[in-house]
Chimera marker file (.cmm) of the C-alpha trace (Angstrom):
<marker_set name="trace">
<marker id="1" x="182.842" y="82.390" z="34.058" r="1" g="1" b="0" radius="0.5"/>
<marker id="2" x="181.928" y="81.093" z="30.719" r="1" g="1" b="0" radius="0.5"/>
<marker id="3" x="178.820" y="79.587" z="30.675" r="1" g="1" b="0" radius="0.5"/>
<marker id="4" x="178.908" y="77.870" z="27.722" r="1" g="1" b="0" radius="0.5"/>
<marker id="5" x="181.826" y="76.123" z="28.412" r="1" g="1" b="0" radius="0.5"/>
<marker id="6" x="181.707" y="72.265" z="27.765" r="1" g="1" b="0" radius="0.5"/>
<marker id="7" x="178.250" y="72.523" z="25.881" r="1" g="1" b="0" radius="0.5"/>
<marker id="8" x="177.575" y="70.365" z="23.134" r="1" g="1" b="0" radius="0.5"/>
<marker id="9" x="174.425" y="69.569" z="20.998" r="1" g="1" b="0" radius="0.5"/>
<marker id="10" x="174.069" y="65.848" z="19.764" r="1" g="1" b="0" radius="0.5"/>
<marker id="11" x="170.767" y="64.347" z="17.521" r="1" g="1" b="0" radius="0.5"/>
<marker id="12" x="168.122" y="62.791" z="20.279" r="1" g="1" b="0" radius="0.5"/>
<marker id="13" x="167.069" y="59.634" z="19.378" r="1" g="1" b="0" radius="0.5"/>
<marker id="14" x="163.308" y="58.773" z="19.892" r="1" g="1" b="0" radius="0.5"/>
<marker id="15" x="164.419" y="56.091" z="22.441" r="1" g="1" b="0" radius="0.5"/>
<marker id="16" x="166.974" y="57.981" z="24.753" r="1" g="1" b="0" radius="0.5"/>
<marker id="17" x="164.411" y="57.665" z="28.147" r="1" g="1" b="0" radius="0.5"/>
<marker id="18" x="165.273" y="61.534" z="28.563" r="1" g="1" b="0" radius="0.5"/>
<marker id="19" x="161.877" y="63.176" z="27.395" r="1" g="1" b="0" radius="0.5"/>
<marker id="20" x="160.354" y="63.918" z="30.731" r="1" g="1" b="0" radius="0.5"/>
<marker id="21" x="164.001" y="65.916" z="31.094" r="1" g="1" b="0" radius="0.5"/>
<marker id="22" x="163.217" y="67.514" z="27.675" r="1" g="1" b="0" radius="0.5"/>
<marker id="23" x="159.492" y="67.743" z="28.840" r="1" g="1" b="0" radius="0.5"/>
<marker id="24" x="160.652" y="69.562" z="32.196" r="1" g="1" b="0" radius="0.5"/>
<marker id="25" x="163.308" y="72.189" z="29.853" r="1" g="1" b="0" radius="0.5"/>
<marker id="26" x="160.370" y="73.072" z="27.874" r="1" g="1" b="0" radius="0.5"/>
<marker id="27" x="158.234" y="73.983" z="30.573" r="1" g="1" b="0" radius="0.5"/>
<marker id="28" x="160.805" y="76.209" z="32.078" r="1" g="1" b="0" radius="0.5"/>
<marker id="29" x="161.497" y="78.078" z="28.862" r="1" g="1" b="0" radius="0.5"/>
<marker id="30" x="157.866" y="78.632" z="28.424" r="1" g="1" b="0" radius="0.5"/>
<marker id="31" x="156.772" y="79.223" z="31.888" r="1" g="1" b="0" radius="0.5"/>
<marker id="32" x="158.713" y="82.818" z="30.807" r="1" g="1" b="0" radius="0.5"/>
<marker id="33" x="156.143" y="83.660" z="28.617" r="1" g="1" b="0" radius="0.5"/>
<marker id="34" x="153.328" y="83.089" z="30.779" r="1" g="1" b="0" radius="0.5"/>
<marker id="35" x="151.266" y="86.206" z="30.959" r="1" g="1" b="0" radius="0.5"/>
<marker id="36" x="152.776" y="87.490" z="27.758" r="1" g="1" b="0" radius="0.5"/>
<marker id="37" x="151.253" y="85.724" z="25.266" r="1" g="1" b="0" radius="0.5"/>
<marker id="38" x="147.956" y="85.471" z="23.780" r="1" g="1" b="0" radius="0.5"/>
<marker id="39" x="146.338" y="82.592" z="23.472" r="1" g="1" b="0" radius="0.5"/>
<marker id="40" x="148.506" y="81.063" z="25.717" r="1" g="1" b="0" radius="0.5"/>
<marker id="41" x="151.029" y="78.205" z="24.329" r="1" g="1" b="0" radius="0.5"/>
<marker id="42" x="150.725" y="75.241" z="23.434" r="1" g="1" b="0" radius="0.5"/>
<marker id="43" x="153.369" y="73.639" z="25.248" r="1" g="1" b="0" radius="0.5"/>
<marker id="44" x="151.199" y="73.407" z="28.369" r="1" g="1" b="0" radius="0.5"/>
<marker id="45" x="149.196" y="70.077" z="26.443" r="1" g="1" b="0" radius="0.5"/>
<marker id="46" x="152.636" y="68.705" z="25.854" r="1" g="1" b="0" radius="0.5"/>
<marker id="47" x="153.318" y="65.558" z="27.576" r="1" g="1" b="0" radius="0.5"/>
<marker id="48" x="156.697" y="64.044" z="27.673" r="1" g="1" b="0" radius="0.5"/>
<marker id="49" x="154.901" y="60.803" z="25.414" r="1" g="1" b="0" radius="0.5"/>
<marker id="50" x="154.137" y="63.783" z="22.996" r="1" g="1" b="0" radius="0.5"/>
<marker id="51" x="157.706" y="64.175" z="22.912" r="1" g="1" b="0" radius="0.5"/>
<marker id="52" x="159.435" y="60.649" z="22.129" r="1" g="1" b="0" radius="0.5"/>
<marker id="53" x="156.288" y="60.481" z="19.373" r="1" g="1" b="0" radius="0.5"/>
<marker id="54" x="157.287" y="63.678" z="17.865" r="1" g="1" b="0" radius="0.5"/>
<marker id="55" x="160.802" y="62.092" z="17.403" r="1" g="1" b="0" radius="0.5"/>
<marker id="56" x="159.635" y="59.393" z="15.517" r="1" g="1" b="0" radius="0.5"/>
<marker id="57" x="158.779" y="62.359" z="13.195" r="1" g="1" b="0" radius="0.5"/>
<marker id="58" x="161.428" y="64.839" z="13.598" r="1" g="1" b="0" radius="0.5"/>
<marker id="59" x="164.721" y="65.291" z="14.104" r="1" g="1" b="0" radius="0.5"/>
<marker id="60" x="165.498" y="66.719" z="17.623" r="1" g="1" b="0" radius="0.5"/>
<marker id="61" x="168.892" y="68.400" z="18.949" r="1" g="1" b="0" radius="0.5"/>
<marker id="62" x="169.555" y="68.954" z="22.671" r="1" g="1" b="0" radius="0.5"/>
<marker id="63" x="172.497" y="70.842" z="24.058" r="1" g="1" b="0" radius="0.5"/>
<marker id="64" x="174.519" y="69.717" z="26.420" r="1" g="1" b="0" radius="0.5"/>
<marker id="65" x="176.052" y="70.903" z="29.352" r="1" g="1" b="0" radius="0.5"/>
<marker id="66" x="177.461" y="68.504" z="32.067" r="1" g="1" b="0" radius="0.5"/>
<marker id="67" x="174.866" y="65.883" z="31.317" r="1" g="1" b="0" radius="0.5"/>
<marker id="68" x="172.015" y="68.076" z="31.661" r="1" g="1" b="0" radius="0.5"/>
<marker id="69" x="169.540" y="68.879" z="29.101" r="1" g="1" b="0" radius="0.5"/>
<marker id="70" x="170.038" y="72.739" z="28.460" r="1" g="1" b="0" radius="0.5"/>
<marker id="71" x="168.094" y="73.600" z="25.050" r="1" g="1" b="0" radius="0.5"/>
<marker id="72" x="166.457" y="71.546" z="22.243" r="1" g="1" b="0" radius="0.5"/>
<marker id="73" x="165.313" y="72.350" z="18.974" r="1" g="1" b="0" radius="0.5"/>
<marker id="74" x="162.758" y="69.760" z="16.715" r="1" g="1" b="0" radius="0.5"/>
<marker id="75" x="162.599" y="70.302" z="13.118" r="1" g="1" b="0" radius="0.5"/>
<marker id="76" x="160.372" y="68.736" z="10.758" r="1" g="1" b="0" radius="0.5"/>
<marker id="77" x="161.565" y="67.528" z="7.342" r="1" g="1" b="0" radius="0.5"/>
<marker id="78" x="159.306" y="68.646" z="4.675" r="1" g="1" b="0" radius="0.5"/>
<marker id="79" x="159.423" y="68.867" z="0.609" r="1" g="1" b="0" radius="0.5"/>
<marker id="80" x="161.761" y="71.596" z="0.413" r="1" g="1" b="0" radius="0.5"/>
<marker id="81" x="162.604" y="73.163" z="4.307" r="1" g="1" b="0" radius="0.5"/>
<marker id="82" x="162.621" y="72.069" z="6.950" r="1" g="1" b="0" radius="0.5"/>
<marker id="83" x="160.179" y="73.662" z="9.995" r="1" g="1" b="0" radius="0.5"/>
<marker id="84" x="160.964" y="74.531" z="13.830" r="1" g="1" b="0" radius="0.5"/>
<marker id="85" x="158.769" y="73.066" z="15.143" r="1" g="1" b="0" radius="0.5"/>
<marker id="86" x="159.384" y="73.614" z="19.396" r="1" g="1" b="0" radius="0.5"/>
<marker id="87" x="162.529" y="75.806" z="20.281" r="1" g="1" b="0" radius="0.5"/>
<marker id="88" x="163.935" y="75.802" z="24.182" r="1" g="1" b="0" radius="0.5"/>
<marker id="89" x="166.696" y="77.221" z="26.172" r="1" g="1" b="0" radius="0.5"/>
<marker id="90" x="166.746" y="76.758" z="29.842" r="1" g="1" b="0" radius="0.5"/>
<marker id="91" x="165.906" y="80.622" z="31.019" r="1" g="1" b="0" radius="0.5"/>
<marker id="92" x="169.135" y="80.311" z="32.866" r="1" g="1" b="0" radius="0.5"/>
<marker id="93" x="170.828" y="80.165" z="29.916" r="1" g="1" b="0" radius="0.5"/>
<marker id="94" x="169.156" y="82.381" z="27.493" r="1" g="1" b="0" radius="0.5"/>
<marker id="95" x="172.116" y="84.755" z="25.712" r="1" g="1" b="0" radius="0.5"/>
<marker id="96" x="174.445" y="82.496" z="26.051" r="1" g="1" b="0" radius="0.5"/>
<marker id="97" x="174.515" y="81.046" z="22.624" r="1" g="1" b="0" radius="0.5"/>
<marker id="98" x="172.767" y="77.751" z="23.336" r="1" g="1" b="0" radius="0.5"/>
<marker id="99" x="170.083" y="78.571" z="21.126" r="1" g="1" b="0" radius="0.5"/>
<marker id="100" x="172.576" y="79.607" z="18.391" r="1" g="1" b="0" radius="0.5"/>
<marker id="101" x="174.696" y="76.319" z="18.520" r="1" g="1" b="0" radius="0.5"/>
<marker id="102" x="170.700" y="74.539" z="18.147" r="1" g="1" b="0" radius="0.5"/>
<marker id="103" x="170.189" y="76.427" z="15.112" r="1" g="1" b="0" radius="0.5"/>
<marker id="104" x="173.651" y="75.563" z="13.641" r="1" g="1" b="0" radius="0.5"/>
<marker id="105" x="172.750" y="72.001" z="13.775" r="1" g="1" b="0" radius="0.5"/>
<marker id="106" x="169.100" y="71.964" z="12.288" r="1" g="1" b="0" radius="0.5"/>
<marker id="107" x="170.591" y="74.085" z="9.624" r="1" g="1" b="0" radius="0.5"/>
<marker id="108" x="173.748" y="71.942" z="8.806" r="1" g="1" b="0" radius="0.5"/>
<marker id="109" x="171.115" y="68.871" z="8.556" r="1" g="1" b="0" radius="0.5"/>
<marker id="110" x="169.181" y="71.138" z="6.326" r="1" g="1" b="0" radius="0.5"/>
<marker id="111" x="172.087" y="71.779" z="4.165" r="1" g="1" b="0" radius="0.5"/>
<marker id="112" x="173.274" y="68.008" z="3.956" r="1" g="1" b="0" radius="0.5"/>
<marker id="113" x="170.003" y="67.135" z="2.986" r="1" g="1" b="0" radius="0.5"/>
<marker id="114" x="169.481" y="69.934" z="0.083" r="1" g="1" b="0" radius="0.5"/>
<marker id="115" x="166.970" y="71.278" z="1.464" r="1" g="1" b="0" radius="0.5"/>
<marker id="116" x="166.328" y="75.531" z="0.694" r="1" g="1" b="0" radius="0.5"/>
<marker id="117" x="165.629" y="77.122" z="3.715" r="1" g="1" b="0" radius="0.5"/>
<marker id="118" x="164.237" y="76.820" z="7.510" r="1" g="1" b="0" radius="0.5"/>
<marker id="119" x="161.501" y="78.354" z="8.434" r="1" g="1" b="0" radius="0.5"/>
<marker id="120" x="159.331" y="78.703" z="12.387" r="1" g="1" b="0" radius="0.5"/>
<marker id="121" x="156.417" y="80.562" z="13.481" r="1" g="1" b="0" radius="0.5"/>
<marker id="122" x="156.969" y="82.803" z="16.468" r="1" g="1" b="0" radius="0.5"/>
<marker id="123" x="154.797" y="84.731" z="18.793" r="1" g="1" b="0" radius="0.5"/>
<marker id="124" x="154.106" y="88.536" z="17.748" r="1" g="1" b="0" radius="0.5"/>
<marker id="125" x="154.272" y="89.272" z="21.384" r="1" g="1" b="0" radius="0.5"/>
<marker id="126" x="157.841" y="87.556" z="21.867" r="1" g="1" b="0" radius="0.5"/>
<marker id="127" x="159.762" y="90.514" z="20.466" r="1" g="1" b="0" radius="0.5"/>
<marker id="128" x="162.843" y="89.679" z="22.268" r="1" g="1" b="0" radius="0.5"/>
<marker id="129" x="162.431" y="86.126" z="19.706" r="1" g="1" b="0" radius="0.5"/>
<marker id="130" x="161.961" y="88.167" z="16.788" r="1" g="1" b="0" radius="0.5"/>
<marker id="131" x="165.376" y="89.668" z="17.371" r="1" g="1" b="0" radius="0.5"/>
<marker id="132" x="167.163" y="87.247" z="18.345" r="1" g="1" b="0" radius="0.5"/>
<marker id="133" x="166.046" y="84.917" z="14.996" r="1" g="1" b="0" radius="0.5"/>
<marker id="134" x="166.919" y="87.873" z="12.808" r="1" g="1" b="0" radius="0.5"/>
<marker id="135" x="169.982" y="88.083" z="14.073" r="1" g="1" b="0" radius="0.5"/>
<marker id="136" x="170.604" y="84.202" z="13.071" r="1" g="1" b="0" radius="0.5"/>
<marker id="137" x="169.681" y="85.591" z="9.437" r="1" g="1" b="0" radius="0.5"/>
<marker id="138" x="165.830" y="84.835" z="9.913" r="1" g="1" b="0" radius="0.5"/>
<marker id="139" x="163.409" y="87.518" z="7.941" r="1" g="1" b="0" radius="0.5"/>
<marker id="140" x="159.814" y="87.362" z="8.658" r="1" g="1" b="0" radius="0.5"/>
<marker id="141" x="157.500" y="86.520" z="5.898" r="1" g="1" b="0" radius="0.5"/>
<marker id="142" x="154.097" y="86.599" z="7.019" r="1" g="1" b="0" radius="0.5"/>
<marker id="143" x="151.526" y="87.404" z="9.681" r="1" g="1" b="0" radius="0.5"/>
<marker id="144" x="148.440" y="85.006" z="10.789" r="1" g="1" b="0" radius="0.5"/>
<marker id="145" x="146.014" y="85.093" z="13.264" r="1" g="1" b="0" radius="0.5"/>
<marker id="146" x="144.700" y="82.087" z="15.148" r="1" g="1" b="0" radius="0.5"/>
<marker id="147" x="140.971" y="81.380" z="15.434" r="1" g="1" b="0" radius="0.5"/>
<marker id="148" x="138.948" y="84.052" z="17.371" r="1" g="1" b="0" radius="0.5"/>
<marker id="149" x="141.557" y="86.727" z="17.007" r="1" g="1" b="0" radius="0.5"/>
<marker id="150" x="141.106" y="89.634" z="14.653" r="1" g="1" b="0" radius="0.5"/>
<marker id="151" x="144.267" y="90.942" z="14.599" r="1" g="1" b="0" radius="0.5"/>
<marker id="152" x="147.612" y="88.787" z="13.875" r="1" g="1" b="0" radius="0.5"/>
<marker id="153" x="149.206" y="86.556" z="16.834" r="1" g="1" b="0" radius="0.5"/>
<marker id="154" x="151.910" y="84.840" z="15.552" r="1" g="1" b="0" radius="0.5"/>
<marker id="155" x="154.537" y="85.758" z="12.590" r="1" g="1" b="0" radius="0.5"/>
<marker id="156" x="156.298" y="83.491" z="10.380" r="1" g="1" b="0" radius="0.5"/>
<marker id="157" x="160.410" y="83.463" z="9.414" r="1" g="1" b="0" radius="0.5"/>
<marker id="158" x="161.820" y="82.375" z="7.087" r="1" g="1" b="0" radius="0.5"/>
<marker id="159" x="166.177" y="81.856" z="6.454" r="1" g="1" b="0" radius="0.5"/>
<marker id="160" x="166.896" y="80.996" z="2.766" r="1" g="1" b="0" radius="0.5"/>
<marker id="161" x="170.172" y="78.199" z="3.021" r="1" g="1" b="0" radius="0.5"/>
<marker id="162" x="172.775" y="79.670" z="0.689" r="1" g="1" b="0" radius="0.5"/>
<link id1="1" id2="2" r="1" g="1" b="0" radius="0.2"/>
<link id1="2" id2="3" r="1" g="1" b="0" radius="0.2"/>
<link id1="3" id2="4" r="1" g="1" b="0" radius="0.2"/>
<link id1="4" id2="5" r="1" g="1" b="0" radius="0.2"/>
<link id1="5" id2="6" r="1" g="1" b="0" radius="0.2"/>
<link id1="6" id2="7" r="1" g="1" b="0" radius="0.2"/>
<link id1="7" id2="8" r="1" g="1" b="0" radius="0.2"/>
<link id1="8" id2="9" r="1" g="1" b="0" radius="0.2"/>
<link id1="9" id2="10" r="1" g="1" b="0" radius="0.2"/>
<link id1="10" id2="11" r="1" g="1" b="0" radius="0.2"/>
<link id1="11" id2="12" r="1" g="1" b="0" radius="0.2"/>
<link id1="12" id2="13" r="1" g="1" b="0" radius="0.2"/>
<link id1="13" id2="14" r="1" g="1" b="0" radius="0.2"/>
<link id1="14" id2="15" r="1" g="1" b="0" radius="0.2"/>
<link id1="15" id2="16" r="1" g="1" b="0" radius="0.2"/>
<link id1="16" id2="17" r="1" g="1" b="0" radius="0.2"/>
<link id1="17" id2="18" r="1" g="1" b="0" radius="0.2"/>
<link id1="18" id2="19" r="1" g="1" b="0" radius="0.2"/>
<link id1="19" id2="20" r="1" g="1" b="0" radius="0.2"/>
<link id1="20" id2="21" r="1" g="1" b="0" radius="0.2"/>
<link id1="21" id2="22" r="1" g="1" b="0" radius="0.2"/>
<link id1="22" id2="23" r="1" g="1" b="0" radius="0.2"/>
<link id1="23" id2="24" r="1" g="1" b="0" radius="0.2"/>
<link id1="24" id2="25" r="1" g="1" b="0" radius="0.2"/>
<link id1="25" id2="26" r="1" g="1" b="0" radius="0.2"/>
<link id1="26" id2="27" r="1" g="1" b="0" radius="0.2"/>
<link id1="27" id2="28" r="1" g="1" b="0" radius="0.2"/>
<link id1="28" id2="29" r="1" g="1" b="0" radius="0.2"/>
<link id1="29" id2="30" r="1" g="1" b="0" radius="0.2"/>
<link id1="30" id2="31" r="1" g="1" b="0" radius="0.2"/>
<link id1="31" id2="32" r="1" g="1" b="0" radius="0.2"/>
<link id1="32" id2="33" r="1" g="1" b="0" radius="0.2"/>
<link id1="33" id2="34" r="1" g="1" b="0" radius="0.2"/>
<link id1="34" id2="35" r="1" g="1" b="0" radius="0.2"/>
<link id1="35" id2="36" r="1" g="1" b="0" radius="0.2"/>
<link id1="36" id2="37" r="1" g="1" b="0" radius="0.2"/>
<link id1="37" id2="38" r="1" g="1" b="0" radius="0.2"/>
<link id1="38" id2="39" r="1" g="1" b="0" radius="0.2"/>
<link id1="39" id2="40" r="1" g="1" b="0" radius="0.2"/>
<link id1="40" id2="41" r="1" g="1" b="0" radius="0.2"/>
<link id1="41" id2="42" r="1" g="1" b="0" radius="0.2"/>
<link id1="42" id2="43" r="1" g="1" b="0" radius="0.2"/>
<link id1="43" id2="44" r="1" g="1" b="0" radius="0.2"/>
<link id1="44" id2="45" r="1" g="1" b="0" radius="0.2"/>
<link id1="45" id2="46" r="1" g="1" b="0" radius="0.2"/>
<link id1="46" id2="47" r="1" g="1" b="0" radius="0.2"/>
<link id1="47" id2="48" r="1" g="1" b="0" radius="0.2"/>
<link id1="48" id2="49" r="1" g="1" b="0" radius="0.2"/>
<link id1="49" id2="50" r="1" g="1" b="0" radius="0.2"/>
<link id1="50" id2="51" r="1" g="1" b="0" radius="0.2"/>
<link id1="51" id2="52" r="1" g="1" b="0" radius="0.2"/>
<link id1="52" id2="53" r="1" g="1" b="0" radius="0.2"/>
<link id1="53" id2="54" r="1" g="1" b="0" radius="0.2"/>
<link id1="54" id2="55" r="1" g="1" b="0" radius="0.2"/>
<link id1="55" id2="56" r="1" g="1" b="0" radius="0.2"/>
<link id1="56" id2="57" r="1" g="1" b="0" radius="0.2"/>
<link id1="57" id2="58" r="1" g="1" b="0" radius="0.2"/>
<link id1="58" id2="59" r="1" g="1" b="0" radius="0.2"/>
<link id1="59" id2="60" r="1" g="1" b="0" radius="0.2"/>
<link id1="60" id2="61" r="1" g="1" b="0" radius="0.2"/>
<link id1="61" id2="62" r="1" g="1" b="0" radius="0.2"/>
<link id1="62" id2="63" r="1" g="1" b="0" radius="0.2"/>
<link id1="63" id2="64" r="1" g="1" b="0" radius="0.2"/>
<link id1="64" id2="65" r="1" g="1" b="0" radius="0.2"/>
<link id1="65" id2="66" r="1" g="1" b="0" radius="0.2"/>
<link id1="66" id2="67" r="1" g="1" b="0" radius="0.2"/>
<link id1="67" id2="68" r="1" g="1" b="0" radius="0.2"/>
<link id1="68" id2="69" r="1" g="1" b="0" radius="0.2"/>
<link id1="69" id2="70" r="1" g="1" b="0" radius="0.2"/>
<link id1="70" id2="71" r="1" g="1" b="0" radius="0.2"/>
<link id1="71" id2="72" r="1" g="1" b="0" radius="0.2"/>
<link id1="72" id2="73" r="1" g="1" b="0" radius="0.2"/>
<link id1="73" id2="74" r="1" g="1" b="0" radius="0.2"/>
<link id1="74" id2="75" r="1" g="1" b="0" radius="0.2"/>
<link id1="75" id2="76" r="1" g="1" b="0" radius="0.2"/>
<link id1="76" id2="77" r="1" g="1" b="0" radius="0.2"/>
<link id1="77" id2="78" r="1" g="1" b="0" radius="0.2"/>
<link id1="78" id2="79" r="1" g="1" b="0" radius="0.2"/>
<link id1="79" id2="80" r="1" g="1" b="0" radius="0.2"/>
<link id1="80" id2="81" r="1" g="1" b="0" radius="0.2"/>
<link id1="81" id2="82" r="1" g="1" b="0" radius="0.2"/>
<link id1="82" id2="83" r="1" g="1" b="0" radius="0.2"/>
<link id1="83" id2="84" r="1" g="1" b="0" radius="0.2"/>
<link id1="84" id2="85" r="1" g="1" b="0" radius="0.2"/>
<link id1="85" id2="86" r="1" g="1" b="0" radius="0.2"/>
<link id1="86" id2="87" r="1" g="1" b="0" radius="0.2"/>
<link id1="87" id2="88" r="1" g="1" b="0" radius="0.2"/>
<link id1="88" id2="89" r="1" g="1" b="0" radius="0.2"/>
<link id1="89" id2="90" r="1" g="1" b="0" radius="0.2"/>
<link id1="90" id2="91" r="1" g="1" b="0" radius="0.2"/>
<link id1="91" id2="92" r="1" g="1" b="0" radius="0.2"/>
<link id1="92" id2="93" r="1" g="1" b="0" radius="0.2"/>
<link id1="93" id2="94" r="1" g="1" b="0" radius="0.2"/>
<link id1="94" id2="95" r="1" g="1" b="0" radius="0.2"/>
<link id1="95" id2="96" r="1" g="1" b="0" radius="0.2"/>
<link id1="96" id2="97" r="1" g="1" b="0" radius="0.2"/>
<link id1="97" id2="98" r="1" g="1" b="0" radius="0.2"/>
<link id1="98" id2="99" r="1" g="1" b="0" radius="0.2"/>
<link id1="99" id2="100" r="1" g="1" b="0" radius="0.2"/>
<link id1="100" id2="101" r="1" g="1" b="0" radius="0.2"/>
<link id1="101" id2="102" r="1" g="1" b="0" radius="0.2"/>
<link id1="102" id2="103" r="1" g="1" b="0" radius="0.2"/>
<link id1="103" id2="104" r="1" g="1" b="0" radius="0.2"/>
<link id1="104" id2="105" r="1" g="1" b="0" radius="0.2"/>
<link id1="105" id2="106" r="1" g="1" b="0" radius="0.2"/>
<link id1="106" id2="107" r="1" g="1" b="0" radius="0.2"/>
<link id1="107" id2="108" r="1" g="1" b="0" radius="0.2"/>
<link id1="108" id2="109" r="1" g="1" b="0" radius="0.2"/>
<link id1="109" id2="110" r="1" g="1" b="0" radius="0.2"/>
<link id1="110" id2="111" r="1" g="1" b="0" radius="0.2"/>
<link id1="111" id2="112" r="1" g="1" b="0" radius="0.2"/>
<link id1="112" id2="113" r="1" g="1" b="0" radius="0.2"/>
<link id1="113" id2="114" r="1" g="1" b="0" radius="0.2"/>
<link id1="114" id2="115" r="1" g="1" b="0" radius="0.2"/>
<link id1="115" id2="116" r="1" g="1" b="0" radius="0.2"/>
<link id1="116" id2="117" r="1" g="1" b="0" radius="0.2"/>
<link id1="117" id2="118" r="1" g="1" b="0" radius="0.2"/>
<link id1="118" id2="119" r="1" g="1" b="0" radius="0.2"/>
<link id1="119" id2="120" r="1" g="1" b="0" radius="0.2"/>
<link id1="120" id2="121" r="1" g="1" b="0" radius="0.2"/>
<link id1="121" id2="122" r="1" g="1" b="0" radius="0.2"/>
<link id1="122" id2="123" r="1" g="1" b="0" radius="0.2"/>
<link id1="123" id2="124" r="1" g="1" b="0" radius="0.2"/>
<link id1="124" id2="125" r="1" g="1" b="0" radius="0.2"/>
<link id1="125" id2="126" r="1" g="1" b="0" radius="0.2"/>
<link id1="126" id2="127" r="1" g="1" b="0" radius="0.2"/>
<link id1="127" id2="128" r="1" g="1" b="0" radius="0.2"/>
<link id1="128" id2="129" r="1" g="1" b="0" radius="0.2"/>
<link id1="129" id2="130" r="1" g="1" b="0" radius="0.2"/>
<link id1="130" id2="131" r="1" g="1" b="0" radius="0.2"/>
<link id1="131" id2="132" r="1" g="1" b="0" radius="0.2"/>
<link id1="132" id2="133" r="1" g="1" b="0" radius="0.2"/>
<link id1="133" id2="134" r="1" g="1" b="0" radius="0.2"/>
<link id1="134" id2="135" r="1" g="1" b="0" radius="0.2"/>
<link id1="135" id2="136" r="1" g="1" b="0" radius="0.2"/>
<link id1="136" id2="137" r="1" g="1" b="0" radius="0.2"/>
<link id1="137" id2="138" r="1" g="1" b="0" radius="0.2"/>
<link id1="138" id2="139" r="1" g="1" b="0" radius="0.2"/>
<link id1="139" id2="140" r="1" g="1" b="0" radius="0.2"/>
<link id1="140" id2="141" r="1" g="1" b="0" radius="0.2"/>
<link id1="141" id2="142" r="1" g="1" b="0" radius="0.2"/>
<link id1="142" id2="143" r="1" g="1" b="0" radius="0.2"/>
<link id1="143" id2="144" r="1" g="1" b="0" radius="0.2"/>
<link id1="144" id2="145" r="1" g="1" b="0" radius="0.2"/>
<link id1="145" id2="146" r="1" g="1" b="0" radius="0.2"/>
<link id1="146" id2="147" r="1" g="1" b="0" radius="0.2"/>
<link id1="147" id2="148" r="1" g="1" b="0" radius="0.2"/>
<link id1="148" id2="149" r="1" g="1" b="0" radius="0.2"/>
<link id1="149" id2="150" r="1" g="1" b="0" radius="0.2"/>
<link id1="150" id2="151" r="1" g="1" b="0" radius="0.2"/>
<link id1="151" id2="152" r="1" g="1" b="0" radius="0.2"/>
<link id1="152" id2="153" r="1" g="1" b="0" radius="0.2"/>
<link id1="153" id2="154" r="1" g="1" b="0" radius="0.2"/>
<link id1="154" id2="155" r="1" g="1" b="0" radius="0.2"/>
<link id1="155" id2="156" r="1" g="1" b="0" radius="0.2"/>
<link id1="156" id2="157" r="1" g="1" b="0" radius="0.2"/>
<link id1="157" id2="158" r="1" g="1" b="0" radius="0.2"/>
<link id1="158" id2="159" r="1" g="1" b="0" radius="0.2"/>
<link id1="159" id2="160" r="1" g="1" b="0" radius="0.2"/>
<link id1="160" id2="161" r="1" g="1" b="0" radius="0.2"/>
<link id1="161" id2="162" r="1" g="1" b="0" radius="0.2"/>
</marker_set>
């Protein structure tokens, strides 16, 4: 059975009433991670008001599949990129190419709006993320630690728009 049959990713709008949905697909996605990374994520402070404010902000793509909510991706606009900023697929889903179909969309905005490149930060535990955005053409470009670690925790990527 193909699982990504009748899936399609469409532009949320800040007021589609769906965020405690989106809210709910986040939490799933991340609950996989629990126990894996360090400091633990931030999605746990998310709340789904968090959510409808962020799209006031930035653009957000869900995909689709029979009226549920199965992925999302929210990208920020900035000077010259734009920036992941929260990246989900329902665990049920993951390698099915939901999250590639996400990343087609933020990057064909990108591209209509002239914009160079997209770039996210990623967990250096979440190897299985690290491959997975270099095989969508992502190359990492730095390492940074967050506050009270001495060694790195999260690595940045980078895909240059052509």
């Amino acid at each position: 059975m193909d699982r990504t049959a009748c899936v399609s990713v469409t532009q949320l709008p800040a007021d589609c009433g769906r965020w405690d949905e989106v809210l709910a697909l986040i939490m799933r996605a991340f609950a996989t991670m629990d126990g894996v990374i360090d400091p633990p994520s931030s999605a746990h402070r998310l709340t789904a008001e968090d959510l409808r404010d962020k799209a006031g902000r930035e653009t957000i793509f869900a995909a689709l599949k029979g009226g549920r909510i199965i992925g999302c991706v929210f990208v920020l606009e900035r000077t010259e990129d734009f920036y992941v900023g929260k990246f989900a697929v329902d665990p049920g889903f993951q390698g099915q190419g939901i999250g590639r179909g996400l990343m087609q969309a933020a990057e064909a905005l990108a591209r209509s709006r002239d914009k160079r490149a997209i770039e996210l930060q990623t967990r250096i535990e979440l190897t299985g993320n690290h491959a997975a955005f270099t095989r969508l053409g992502f190359r990492e470009t730095d390492r940074t630690a967050h506050d009270g670690y001495s060694r790195a925790t999260s690595i940045t990527m980078r895909k240059v728009l052509s």
